[in-house]
C-alpha positions in Angstrom: 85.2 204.1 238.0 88.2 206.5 238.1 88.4 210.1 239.2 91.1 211.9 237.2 92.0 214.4 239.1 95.7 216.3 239.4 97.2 215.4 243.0 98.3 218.8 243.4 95.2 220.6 243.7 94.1 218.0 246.7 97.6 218.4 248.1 97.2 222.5 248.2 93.7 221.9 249.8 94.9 219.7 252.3 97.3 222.1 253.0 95.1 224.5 253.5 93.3 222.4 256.0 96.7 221.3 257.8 99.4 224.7 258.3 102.4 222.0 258.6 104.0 221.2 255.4 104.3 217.7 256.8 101.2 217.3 256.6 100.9 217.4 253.0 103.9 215.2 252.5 102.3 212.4 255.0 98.9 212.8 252.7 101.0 212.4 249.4 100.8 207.8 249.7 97.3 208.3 250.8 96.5 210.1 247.8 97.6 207.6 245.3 94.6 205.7 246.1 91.7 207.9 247.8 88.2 205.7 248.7 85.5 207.6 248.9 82.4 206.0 250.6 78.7 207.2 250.6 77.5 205.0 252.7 78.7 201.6 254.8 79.5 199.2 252.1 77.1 196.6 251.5 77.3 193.4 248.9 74.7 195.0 246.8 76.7 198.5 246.8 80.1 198.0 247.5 82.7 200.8 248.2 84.6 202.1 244.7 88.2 203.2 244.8 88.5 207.1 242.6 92.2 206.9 241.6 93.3 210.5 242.0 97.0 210.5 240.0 96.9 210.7 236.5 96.3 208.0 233.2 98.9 209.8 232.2 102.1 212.1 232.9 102.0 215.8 232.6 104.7 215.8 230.5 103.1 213.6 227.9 102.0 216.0 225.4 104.3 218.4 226.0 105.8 217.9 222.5 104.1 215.8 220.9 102.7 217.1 217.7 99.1 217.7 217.1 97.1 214.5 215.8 96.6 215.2 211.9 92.7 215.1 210.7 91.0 212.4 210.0 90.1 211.4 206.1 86.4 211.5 207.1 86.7 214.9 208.6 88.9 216.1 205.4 86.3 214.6 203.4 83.5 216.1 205.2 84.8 219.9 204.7 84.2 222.1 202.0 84.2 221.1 198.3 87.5 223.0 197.8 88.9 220.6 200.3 87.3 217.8 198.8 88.6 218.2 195.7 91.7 218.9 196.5 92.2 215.6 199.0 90.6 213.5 195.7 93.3 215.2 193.4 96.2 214.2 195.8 94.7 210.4 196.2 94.7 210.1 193.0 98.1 211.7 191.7 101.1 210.0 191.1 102.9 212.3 193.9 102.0 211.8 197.6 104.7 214.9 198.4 106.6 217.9 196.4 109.1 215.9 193.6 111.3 217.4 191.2 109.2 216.1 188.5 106.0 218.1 189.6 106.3 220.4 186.3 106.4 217.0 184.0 103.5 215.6 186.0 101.4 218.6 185.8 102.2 218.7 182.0 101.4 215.4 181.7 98.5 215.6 183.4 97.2 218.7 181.3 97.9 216.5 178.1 96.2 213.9 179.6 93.2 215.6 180.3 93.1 216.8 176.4 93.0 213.3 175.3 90.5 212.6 177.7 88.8 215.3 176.4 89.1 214.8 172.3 88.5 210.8 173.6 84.9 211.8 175.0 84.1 213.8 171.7 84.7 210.8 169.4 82.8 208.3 169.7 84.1 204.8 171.2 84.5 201.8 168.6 83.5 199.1 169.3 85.5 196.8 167.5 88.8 198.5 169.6 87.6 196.6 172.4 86.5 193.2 173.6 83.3 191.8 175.1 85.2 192.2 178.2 86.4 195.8 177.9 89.7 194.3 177.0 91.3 197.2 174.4 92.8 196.2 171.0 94.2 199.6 169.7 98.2 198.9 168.4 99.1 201.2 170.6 97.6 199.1 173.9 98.9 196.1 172.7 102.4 197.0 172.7 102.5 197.5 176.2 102.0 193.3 176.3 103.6 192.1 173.3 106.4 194.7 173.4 107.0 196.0 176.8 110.7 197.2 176.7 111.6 198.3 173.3 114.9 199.8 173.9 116.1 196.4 175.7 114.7 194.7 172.7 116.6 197.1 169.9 120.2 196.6 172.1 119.8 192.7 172.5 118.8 192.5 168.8 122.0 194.9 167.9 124.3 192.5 169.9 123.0 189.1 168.4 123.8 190.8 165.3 126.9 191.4 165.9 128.0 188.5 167.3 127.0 186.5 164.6 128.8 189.0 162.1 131.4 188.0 164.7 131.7 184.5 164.3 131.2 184.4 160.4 134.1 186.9 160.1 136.6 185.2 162.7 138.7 182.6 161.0 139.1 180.3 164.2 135.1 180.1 164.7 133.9 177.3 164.3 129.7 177.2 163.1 127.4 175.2 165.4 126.2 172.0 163.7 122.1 173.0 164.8 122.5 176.3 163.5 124.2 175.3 160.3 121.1 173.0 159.1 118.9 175.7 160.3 120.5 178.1 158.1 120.8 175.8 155.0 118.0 173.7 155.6 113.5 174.6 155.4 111.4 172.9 157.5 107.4 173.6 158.1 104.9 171.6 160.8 101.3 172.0 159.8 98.8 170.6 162.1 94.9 169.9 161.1 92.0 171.1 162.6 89.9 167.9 164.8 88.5 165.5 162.3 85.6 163.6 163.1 87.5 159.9 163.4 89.6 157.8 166.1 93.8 158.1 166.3 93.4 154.1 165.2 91.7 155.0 161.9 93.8 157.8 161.0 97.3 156.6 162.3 97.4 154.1 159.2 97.5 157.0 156.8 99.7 158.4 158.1 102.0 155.9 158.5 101.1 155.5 154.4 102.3 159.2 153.6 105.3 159.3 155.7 108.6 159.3 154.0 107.0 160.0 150.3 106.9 163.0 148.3 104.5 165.5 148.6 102.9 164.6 145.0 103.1 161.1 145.2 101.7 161.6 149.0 98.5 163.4 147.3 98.4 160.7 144.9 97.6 157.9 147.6 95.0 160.1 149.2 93.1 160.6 146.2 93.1 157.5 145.2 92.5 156.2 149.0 89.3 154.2 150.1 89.5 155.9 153.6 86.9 158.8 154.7 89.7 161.0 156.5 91.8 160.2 152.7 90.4 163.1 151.4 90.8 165.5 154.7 94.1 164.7 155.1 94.5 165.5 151.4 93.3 168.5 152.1 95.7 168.8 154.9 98.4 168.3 152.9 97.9 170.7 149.9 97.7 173.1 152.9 101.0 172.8 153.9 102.9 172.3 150.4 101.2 176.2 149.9 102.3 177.4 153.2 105.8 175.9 152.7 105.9 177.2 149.1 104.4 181.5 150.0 105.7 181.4 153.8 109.4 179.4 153.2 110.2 179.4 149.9 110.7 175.7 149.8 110.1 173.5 146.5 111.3 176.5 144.1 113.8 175.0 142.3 117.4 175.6 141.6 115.7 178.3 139.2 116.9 179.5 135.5 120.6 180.2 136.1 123.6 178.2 136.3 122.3 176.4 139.0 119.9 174.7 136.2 122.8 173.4 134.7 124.4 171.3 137.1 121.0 169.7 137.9 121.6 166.0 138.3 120.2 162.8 139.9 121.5 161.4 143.0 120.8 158.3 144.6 120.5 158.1 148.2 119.1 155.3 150.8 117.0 156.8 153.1 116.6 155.6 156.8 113.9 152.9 156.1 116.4 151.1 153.4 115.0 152.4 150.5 116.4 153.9 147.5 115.5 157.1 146.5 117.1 159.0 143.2 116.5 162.8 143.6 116.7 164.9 140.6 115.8 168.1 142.3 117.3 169.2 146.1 114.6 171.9 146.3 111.7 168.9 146.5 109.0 168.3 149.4 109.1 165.0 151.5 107.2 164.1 153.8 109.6 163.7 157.0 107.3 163.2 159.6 103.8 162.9 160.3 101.8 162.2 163.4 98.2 161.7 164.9 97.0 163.6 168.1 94.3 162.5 170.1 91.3 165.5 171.0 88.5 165.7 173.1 85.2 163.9 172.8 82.9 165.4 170.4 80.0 163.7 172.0 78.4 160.8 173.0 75.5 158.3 172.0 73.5 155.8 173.3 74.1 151.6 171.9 71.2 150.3 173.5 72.0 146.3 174.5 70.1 142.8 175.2 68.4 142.7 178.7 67.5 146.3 179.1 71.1 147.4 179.1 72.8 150.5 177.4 76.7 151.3 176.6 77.6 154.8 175.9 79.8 155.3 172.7 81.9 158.1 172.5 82.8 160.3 169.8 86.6 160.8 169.6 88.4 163.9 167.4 92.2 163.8 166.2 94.4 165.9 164.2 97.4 164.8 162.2 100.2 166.8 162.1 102.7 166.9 159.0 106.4 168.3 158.7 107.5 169.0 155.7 111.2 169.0 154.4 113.4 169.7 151.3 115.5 166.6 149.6 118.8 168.3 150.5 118.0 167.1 154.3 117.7 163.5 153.8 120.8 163.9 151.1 122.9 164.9 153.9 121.5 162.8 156.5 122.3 160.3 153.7 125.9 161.2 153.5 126.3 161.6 157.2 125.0 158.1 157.7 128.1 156.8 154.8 130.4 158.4 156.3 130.2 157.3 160.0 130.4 153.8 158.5 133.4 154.8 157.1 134.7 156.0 160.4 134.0 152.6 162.4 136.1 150.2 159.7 135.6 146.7 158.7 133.7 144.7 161.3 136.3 142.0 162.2 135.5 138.6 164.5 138.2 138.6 166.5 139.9 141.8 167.0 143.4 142.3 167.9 143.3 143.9 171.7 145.6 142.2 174.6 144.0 139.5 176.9 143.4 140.5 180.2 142.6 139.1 183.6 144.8 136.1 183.5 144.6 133.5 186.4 147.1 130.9 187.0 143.5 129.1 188.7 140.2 128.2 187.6 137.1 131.2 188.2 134.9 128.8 189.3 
């Protein structure tokens, strides 16, 4: 238990009790730790010290500001107050801002939407089952966050490719080249009902062929997925045609004219005469492997059971014109022509001579 009490009210008692002044100075280390007994200490009761200086210094507080109120005790005043400490939670400002005028007026216009939003009624095709909005103006906060960085990195792609296709010295990337001359479309199936080992054979049997004569084996295929991948097919010869503007033609103009036949060897070592640059191949196509579409029960001899699961795979197609494998036709000629004649035994000095055996 502690007394606080300020020593020098007991000091100008004891003085008052003692005339000498010496007195009071001989009570001051006394004072510092005064026990005050009722009675003779026992073990059941025993004596307590009262601690007569100060917890803390007089001249503590002496400018220290004034401890602010609470948020419970600003919350628990008067609705004015109330409002006004919600209002400043809730703002963008926690203290006076040069842009206090454009929050206000911000604000104001903010609260007229609000209010024309409440009078309207709410779509509910603008949102998801989650709440989730799909107005285009929402959106472009995601799919188009910084529109002004966008328009000034668009503005300098531009004009460094101007750039390079004016400057005499610049030399075209090989990769961009064939993507600016060259089409090329992927189209990938939905999961068919069948197992990557059933449907891998057709499309190794597609691969490499032309689009027609590619829909001409699937028709005339004995295979279930045949006619799905079929499907798949006539699928992406339309979206290649509407979306790339691939198998057109060389059209009704001069062009037309110089239409000829080339003959090329393709990859596999087959000979291929192409009448038409503008024509669909088949340059690729691939089987992916999906997830189980269920499962059924094979019961066995004995009282035994397997489980037999239901696989799902796609196929995925890539389309191309005939102008890709005629260059990748003339690239391939003219790299043989670079390496030279194979010879046996060519002409290059002998080295790591030994007058001794290596062995």
């Amino acid at each position: 238990m502690t007394l606080t009490m300020p020593s020098r009210r007991l000091l100008r008692s004891a003085s008052a009790l003692n005339p000498p002044s010496s007195s009071a100075a001989s009570l001051l280390p006394a004072l510092q730790s005064l026990t005050i007994s009722a009675a003779a200490p026992t073990p059941s009761s025993p004596t307590r010290s009262f601690h007569t200086t100060p917890s803390r210094p007089w001249f503590w507080n002496r400018n220290k500001k004034p401890a602010p109120a609470s948020l419970e005790d600003q919350a628990s005043s008067s609705a004015d107050r109330h409002k006004e400490l919600r209002d400043h939670l809730q703002g963008r400002l926690q203290a006076p801002s040069l842009f206090t005028d454009e929050v206000q007026t911000a604000k104001s216009d903010q609260d007229a939407a609000g209010t024309d939003a409440k009078s309207r009624k709410r779509d509910p095709k603008a949102y998801t089952r989650y709440g989730a909005s799909l107005v285009r103006e929402h959106l472009a906060w995601a799919a188009d966050p910084d529109p002004r960085s966008r328009v000034r990195w668009e503005r300098k792609m531009v004009i460094r490719q101007v750039r390079h296709g004016t400057d005499p010295f610049s030399v075209e990337p090989r990769a961009e080249r064939i993507k600016r001359t060259e089409r090329v479309l992927a189209s990938r199936s939905p999961w068919l009902p069948t197992s990557t080992k059933k449907l891998v054979h057709l499309a190794r049997q597609i691969q490499g062929k032309t689009v027609d004569e590619a829909l001409t084996q699937m028709r005339y295929s004995k295979k279930k997925m045949a006619q799905e991948v079929r499907v798949q097919l006539q699928q992406a010869r339309d979206e290649a045609i509407v979306e790339r503007g691939m198998g057109l033609g060389l059209g009704l103009g001069a062009d037309a004219e110089k239409k000829e036949k080339v003959k090329i060897r393709t990859k596999d070592g087959k000979f291929v005469e192409v009448d038409d640059p503008t024509r669909m191949y088949v340059a690729e196509a691939w089987v992916n492997r999906g997830p189980w579409r269920g499962r059924r029960i094979s019961y066995r001899a004995r009282g035994n059971m397997h489980m037999l699961m239901k696989p799902a795979t796609s196929i995925t197609v890539v389309l191309k014109e005939e102008k890709t494998r005629i260059r990748e036709h003339k690239e391939r000629v003219a790299k043989k022509l670079r390496q030279g004649p194979w010879v046996h035994l060519p002409d290059r000095p002998v080295t790591a001579q030994r007058p001794y055996y290596s062995w």
